[in-house]
C-alpha positions in Angstrom: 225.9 67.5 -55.5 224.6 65.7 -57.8 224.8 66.4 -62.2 223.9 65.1 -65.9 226.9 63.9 -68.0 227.1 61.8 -71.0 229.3 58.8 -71.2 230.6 56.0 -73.4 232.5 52.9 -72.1 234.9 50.8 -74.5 236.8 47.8 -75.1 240.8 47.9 -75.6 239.6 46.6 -79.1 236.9 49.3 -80.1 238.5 52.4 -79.1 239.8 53.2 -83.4 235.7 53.0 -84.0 235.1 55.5 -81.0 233.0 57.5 -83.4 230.5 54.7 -83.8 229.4 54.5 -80.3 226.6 56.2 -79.0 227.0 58.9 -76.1 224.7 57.8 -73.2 222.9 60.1 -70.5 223.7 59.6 -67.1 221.3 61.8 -64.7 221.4 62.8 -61.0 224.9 61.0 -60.8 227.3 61.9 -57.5 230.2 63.1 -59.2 232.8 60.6 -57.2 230.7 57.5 -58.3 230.1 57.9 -61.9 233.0 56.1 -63.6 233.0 53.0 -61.2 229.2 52.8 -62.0 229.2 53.2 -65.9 232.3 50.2 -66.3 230.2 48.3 -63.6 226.9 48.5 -65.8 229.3 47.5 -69.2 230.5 44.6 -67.3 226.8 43.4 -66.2 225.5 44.5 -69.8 228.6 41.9 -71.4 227.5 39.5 -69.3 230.8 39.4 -66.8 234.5 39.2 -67.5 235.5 35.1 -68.0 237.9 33.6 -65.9 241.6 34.5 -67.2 240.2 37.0 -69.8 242.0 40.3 -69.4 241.5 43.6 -71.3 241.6 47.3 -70.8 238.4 49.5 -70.8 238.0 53.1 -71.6 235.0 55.4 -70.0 235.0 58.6 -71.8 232.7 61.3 -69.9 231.3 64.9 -70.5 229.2 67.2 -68.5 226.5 69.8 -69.7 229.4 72.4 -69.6 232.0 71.5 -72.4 232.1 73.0 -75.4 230.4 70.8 -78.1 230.3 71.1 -82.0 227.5 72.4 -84.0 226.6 68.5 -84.3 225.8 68.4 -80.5 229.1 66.0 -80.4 231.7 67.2 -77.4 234.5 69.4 -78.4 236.3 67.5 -75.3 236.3 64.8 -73.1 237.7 62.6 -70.1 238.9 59.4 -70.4 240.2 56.8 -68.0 241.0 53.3 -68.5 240.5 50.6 -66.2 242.9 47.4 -66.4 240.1 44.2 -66.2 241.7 41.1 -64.6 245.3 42.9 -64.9 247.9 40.2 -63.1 251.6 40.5 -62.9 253.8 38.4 -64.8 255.3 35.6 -62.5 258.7 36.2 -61.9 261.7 33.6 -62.4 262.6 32.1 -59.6 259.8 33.4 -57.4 
């Protein structure tokens, strides 16, 4: 089944400004698909990730049902963060 949510995607470095970043509508969306599909989208719209640039990014998400404020902002959301080019540290004597 398909539903309407409202989502925001942001860099590691723009999450203290979180309150200057619009909330964007994301319709008829499969449920299982939609975070991999907004960070997807951010990455195209950014124009890629460079080679050796690593960062985090944060989707935050809501659906028609949670409790907003007067202001039509969400009383509530989810977040998850995605690790962009994340390697491990090479280890000594590996």
């Amino acid at each position: 089944m398909s539903q309407t949510f409202y989502a925001k995607c942001l860099h590691e470095k723009d999450v203290p400004h979180f309150h200057l970043f619009e909330w964007h509508p994301w319709i008829n969306v499969q449920p299982q698909d939609r975070e991999q599909m907004i960070l997807r989208k951010w990455i195209r719209e950014r124009g890629g990730v460079a080679e050796g640039e690593s960062f985090d990014v944060t989707v935050y998400l809501y659906d028609e049902d949670t409790p907003r404020y007067k202001s039509g902002k969400p009383r509530q959301s989810q977040a998850i963060t995605f690790a962009i080019n994340y390697q491990e540290p090479a280890r000594a004597g590996a």
